[in-house]
Residue frames as qw, qx, qy, qz and C-alpha x, y, z in Angstrom:
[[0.088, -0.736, 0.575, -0.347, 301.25, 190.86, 92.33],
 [0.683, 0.090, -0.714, 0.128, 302.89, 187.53, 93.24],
 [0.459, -0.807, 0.119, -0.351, 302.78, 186.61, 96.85],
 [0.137, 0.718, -0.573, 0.370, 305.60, 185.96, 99.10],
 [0.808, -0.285, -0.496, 0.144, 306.18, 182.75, 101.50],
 [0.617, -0.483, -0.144, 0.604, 307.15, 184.24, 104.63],
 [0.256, 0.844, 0.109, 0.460, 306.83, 188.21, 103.53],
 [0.386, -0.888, 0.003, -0.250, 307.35, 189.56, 106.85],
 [0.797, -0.301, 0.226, 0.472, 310.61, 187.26, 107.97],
 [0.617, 0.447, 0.155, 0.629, 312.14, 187.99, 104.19],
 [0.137, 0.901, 0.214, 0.351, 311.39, 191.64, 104.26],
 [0.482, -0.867, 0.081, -0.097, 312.82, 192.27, 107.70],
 [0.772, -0.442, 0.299, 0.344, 316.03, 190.38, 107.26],
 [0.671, 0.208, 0.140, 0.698, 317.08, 191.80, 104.35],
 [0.127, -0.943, -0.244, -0.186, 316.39, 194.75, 105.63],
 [0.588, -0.775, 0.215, 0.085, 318.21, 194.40, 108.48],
 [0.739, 0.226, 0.324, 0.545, 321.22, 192.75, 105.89],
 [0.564, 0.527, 0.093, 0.629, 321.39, 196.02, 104.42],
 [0.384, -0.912, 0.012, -0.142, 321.53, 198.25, 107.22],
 [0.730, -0.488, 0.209, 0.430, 324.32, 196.32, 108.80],
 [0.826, 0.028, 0.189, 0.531, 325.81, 196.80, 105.58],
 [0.030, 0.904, 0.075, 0.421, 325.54, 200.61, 105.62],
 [0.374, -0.900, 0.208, -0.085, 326.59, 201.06, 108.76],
 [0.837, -0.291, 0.267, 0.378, 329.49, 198.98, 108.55],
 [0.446, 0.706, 0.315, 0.452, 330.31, 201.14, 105.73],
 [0.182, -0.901, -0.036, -0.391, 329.83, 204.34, 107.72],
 [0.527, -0.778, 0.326, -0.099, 331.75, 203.24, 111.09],
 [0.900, -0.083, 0.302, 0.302, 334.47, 200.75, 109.57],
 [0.164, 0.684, -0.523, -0.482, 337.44, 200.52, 107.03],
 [0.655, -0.021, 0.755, 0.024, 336.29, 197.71, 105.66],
 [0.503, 0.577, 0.641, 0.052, 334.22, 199.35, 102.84],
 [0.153, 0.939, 0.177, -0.251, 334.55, 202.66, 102.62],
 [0.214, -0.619, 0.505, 0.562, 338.55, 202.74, 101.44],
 [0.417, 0.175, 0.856, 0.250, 337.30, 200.13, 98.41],
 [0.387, 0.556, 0.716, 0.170, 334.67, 201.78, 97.58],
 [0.065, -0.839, 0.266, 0.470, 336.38, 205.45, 97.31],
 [0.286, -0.326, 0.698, 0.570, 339.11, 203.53, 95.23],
 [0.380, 0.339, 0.827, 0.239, 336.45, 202.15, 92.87],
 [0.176, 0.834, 0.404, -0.334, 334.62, 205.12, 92.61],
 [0.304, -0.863, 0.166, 0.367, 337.52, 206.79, 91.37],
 [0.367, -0.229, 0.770, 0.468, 339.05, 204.40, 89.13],
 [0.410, 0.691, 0.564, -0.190, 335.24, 205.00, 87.40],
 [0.287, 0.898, 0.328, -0.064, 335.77, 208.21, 86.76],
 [0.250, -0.703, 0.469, 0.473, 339.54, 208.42, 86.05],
 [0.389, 0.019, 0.817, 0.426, 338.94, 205.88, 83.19],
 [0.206, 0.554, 0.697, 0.406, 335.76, 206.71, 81.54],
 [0.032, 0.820, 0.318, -0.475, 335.13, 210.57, 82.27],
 [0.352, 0.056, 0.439, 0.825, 335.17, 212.16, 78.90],
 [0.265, 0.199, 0.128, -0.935, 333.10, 215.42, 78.06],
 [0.512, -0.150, -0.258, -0.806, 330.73, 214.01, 75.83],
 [0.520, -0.109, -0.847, 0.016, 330.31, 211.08, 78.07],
 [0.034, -0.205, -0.547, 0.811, 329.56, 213.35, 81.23],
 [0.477, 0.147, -0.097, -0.861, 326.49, 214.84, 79.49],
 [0.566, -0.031, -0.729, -0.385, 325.41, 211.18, 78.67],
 [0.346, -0.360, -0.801, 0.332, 325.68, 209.74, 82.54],
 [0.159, 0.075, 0.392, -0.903, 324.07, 213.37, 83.73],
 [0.611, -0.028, -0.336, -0.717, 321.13, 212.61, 80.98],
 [0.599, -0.176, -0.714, -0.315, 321.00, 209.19, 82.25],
 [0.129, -0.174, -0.725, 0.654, 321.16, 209.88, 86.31],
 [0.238, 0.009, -0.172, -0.956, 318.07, 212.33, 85.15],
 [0.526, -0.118, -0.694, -0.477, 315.72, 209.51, 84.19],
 [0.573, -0.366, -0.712, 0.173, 315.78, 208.49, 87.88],
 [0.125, 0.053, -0.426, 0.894, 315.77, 211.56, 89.52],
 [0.148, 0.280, 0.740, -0.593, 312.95, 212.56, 91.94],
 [0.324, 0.392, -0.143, -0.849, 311.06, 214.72, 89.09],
 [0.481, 0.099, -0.732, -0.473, 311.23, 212.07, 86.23],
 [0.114, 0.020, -0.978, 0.172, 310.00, 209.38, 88.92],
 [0.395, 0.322, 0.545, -0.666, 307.22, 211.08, 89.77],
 [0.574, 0.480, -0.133, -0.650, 306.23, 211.99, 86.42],
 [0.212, 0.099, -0.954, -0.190, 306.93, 208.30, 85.15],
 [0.053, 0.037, 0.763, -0.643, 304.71, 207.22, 87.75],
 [0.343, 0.523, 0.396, -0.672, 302.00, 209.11, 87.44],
 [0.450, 0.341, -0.502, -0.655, 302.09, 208.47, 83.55],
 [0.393, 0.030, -0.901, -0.181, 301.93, 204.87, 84.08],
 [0.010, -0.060, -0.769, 0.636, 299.52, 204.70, 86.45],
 [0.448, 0.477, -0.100, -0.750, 297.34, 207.06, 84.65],
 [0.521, 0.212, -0.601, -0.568, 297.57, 205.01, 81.62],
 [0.165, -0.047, -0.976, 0.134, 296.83, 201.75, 83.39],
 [0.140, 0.452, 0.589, -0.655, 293.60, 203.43, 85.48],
 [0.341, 0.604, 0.077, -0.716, 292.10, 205.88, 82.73],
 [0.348, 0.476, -0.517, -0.621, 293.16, 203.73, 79.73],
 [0.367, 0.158, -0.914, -0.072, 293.62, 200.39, 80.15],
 [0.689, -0.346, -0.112, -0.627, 290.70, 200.11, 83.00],
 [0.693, 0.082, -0.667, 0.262, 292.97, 197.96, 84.85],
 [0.237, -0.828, 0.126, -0.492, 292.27, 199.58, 88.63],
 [0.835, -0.538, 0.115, 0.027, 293.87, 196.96, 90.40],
 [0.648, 0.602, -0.048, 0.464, 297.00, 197.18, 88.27],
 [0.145, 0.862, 0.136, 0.466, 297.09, 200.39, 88.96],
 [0.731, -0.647, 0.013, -0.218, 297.14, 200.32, 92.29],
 [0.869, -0.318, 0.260, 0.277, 299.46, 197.54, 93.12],
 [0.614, 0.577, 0.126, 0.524, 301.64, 199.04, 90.56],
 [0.254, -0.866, -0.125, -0.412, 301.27, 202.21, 92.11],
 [0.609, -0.703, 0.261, -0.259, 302.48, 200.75, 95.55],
 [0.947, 0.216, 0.116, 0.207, 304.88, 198.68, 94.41],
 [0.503, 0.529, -0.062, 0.680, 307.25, 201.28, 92.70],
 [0.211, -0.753, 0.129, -0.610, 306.40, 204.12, 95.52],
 [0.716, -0.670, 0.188, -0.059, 307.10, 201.84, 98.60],
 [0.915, -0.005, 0.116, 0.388, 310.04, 200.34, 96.98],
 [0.420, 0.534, -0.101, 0.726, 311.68, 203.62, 96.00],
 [0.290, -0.791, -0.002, -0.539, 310.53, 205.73, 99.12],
 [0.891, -0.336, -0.230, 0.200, 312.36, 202.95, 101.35],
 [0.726, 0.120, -0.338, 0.587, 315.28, 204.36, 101.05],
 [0.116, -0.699, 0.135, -0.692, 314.55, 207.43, 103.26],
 [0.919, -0.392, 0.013, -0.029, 314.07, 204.90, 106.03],
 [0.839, 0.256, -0.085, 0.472, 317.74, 203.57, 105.14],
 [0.319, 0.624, -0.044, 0.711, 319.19, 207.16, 105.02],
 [0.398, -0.777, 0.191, -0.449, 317.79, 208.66, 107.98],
 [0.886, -0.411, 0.078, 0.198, 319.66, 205.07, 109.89],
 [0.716, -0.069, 0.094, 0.688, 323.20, 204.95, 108.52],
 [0.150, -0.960, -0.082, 0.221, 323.51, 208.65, 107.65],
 [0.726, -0.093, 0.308, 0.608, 326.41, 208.27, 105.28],
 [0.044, -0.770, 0.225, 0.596, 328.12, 211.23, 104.11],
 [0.685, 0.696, -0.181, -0.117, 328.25, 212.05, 99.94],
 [0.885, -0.136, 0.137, 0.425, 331.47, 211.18, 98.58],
 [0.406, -0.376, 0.247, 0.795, 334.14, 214.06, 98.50],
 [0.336, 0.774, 0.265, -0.467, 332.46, 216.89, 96.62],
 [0.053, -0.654, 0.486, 0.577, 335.41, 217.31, 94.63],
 [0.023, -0.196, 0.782, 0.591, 334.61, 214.62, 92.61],
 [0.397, 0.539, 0.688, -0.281, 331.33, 215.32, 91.54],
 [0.245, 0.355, 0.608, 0.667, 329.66, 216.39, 88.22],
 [0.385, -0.542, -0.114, -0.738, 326.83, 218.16, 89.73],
 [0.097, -0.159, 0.669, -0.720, 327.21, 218.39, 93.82],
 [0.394, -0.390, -0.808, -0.199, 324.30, 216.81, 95.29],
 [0.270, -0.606, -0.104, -0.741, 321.73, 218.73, 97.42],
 [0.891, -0.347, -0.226, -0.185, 320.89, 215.63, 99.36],
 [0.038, -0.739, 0.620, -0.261, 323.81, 215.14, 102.45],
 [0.791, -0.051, 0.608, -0.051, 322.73, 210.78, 102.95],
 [0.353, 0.551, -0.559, -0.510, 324.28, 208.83, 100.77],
 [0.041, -0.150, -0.985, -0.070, 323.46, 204.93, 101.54],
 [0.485, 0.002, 0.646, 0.589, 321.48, 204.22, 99.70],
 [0.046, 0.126, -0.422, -0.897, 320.87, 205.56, 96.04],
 [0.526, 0.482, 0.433, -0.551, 317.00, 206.87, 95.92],
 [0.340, 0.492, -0.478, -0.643, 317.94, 206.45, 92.00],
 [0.169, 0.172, -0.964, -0.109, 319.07, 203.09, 91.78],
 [0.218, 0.159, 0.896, -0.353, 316.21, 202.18, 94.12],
 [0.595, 0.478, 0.083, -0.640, 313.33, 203.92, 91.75],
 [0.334, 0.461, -0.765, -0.301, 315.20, 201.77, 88.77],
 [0.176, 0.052, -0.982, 0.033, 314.86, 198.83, 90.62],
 [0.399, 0.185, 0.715, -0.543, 311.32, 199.17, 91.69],
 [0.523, 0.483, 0.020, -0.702, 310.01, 199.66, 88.71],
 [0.218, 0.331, -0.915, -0.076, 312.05, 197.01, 87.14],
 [0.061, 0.002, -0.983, 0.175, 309.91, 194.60, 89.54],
 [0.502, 0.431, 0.349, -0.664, 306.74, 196.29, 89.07],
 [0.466, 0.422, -0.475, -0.616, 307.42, 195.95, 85.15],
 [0.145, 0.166, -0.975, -0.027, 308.47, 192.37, 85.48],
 [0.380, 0.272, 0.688, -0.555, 305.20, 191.69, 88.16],
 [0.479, 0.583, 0.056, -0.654, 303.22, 192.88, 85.09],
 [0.614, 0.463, -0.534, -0.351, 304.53, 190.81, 82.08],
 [0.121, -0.486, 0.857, -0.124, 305.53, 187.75, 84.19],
 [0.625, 0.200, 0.743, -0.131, 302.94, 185.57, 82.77],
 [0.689, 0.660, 0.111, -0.278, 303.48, 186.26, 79.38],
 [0.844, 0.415, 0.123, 0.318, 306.09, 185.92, 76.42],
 [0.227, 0.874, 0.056, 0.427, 307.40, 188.91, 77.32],
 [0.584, -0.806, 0.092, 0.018, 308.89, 188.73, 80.75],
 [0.753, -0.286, 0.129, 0.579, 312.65, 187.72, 79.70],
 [0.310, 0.591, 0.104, 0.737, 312.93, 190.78, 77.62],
 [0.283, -0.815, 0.115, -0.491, 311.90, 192.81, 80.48],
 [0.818, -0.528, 0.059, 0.221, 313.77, 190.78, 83.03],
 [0.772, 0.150, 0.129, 0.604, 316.71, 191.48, 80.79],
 [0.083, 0.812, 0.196, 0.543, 315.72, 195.28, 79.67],
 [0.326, -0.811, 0.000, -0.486, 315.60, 195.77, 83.70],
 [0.899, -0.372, 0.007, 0.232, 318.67, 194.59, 84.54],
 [0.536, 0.357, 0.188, 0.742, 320.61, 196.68, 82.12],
 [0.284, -0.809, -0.320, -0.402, 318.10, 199.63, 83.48],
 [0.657, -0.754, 0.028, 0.015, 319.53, 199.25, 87.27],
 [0.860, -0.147, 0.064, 0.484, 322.72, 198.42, 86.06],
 [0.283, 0.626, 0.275, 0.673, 322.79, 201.21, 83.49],
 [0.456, -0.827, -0.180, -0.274, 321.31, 203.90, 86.55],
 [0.890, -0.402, 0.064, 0.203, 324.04, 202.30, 89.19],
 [0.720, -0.141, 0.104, 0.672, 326.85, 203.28, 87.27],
 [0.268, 0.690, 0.274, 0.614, 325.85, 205.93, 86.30],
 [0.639, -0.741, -0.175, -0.111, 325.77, 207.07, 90.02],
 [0.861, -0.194, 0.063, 0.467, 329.08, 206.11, 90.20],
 [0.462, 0.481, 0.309, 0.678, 330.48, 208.07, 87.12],
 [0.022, -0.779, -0.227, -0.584, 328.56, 211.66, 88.66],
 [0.141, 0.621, -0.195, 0.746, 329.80, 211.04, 91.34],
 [0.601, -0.361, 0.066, -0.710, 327.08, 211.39, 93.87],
 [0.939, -0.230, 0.170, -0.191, 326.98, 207.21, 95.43],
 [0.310, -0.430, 0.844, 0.082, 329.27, 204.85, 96.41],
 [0.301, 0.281, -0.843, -0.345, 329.29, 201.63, 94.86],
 [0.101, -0.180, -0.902, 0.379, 327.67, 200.11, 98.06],
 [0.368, 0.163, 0.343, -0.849, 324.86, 202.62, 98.15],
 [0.720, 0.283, -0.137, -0.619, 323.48, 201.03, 94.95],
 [0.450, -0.029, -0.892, -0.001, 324.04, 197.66, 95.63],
 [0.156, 0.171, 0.522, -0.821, 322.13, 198.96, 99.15],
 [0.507, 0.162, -0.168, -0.830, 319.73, 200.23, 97.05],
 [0.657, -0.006, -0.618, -0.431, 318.44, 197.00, 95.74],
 [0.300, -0.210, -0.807, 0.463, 318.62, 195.05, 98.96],
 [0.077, 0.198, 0.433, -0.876, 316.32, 197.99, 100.74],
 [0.479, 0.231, -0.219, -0.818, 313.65, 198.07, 97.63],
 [0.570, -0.081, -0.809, -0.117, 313.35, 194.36, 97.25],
 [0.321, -0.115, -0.861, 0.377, 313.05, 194.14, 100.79],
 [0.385, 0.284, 0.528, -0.701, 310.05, 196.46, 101.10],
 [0.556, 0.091, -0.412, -0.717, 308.59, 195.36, 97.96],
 [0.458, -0.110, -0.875, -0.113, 308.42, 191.71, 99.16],
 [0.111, 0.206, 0.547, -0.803, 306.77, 193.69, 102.59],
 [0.503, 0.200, 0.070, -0.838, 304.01, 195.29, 100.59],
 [0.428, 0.138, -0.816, -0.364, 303.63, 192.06, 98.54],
 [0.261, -0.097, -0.848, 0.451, 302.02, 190.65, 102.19],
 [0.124, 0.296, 0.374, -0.870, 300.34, 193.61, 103.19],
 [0.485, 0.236, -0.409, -0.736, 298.62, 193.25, 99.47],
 [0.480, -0.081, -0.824, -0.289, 297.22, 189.85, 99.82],
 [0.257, -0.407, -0.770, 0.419, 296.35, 189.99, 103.58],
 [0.068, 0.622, 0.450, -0.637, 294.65, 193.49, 103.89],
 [0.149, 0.406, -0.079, -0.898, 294.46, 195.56, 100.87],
 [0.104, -0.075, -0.878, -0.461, 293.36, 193.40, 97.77],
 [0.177, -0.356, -0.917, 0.037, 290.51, 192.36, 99.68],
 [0.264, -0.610, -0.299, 0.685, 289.50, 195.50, 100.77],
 [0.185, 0.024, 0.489, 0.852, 290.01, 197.68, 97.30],
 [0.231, -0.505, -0.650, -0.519, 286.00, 197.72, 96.58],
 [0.319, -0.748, -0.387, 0.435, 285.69, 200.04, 99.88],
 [0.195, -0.329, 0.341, 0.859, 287.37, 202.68, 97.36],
 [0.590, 0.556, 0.527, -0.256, 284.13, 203.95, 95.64],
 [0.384, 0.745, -0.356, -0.414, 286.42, 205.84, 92.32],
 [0.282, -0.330, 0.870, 0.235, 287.49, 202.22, 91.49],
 [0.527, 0.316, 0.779, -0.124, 284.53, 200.80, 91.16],
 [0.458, 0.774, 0.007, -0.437, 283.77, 203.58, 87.91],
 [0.451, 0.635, -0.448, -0.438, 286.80, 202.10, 86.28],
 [0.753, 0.252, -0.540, -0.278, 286.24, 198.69, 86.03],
 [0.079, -0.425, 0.781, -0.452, 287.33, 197.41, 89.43],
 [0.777, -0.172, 0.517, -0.315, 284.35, 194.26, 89.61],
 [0.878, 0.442, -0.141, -0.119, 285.23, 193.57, 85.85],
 [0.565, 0.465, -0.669, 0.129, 288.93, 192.93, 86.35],
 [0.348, -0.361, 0.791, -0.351, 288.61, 191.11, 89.82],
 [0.836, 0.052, 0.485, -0.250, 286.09, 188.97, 88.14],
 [0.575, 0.669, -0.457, 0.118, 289.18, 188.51, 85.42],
 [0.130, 0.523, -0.776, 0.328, 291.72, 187.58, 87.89],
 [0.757, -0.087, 0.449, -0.466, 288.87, 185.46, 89.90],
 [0.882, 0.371, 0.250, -0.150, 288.22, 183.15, 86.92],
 [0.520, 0.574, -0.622, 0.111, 292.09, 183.33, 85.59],
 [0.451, -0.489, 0.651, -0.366, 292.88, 181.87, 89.08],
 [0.894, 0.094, 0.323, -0.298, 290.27, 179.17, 88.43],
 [0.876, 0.480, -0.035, -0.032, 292.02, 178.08, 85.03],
 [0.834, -0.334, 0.065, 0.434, 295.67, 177.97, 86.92],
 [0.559, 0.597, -0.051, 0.574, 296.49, 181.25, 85.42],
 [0.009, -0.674, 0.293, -0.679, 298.41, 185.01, 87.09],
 [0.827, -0.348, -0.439, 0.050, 299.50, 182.77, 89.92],
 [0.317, 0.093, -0.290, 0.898, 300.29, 184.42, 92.65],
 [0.446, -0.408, -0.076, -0.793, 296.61, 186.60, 93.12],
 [0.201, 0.027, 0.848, -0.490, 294.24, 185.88, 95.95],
 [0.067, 0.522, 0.825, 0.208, 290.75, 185.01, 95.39],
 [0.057, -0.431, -0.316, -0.843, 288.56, 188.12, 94.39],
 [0.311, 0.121, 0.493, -0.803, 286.09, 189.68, 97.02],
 [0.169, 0.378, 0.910, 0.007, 282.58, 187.89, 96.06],
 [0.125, 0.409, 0.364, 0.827, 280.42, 190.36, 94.09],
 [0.364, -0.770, -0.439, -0.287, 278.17, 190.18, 96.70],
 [0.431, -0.825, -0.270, 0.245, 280.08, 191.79, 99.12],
 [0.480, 0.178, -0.005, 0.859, 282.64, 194.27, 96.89],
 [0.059, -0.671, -0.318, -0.667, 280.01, 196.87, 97.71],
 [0.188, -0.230, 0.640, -0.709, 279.87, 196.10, 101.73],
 [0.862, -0.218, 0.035, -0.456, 276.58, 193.75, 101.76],
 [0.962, -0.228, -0.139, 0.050, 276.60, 190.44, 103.96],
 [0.858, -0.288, 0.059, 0.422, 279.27, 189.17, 106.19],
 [0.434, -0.770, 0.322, 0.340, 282.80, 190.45, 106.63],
 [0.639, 0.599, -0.381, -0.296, 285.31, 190.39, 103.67],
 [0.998, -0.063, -0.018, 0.004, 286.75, 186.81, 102.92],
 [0.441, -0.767, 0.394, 0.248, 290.24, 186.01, 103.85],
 [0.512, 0.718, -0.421, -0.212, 291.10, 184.57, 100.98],
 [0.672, -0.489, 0.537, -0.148, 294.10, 182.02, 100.66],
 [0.915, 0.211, 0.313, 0.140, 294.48, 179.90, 97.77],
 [0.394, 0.867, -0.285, 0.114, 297.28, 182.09, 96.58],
 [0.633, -0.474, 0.610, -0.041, 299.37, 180.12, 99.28],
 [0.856, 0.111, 0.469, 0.185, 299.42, 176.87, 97.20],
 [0.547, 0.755, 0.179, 0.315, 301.26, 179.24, 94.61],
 [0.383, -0.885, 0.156, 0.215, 303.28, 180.96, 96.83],
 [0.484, -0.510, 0.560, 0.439, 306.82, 178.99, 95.90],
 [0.727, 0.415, 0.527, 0.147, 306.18, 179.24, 92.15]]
């Protein structure tokens, strides 16, 4: 997990950015007549039967069910297969604080669905800024990316998961169920707690992981001394410095604060 210059400023102002732009949404006519009209012009152009069954199959992929069970597959495979427990983890927290944000969001601006009538399948949920889909899409997106972004592999997936959120986003549109703004929301609210936890992971938890005795079974000193000794050779910039073996168990002295991930920060 890369760390953030200034996590805690970023995080909070674009927070606060998208709030304003909820509520301005919610208590104005700036947004809300636009993004009716758009919504509309979606689904007056492209709503065609077998195309409704295609955006319902693809709002699915993000819905609360699949997310978990995505989740928990990848996770699973990272931890139980790949022996990767810090992965896992930061993976883990990554996708789940960056999608769960938006209930924060929701409970503030409190925006009403859009007009039932046009919907494919009514929504249960009565907030609509912003789109808990769009925002699972886009965490995972930046978990995936976190994960391949030192290899060969990261502009396919930078690309893959752009098409992903985009693909998710309009599909929102199309069923119905989100304004245009929620899922442009959406990404503003998930970025902005992912680049939160991205802080919280280098200052308290990282360091701290080897107090978690079911890590330590799958491989949790072998891949910190990995990421220790990539560090050294200027690789997966962006990590802090590993806990010292001698104290991942608790012996000697307090845990180290780490720090050289700074000099990597703006990279």
């Amino acid at each position: 997990m890369p760390y953030v210059r200034h996590w805690l400023r970023n995080s909070v102002l674009l927070f606060a950015v998208a709030i304003a732009l909820g509520l301005v949404a919610v208590h104005t006519d700036l947004i809300q007549p636009h993004d009716l009209k758009l919504d509309r012009a979606v689904q007056t152009t492209f709503r065609t039967e077998w195309l409704n069954v295609v955006m319902e199959g693809v709002s699915a992929l993000a819905s609360p069910i699949a997310g978990l069970l995505i989740l928990a597959v990848w996770c699973g495979w990272l931890l139980f297969v790949r022996r990767r427990p810090v992965t896992a983890v930061s993976t883990f927290l990554v996708v789940a604080v960056g999608w769960n944000s938006t209930q924060i969001a929701k409970a503030i601006v409190a925006r009403p669905r859009p007009p039932r009538e046009f919907m494919l399948d009514p929504e249960i949920g009565s907030n609509s800024f912003p789109s808990g889909h769009t925002a699972f899409t886009v965490a995972a997106f930046i978990a995936a990316y976190f994960l391949f972004r030192e290899s060969r592999h990261r502009r396919t997936v930078a690309v893959v998961g752009v098409f992903a959120v985009l693909l998710i986003a309009f599909s929102r549109w199309y069923v119905g169920a989100h304004y245009p703004t929620d899922t442009f929301g959406s990404v503003l609210i998930a970025s902005s707690a992912i680049i939160f936890v991205t802080g919280v992971w280098h200052a308290w938890l990282l360091p701290r992981l080897y107090r978690i005795p079911l890590l330590e079974r799958f491989g949790l000193d072998e891949e910190l001394a990995e990421l220790e000794a990539a560090e050294q050779h200027g690789g997966h910039h962006g990590h802090t410095r590993p806990v010292p073996p001698g104290r991942r168990r608790g012996g000697g002295g307090g845990t180290p604060t780490g720090g050289r991930h700074r000099r990597h920060a703006s990279r």
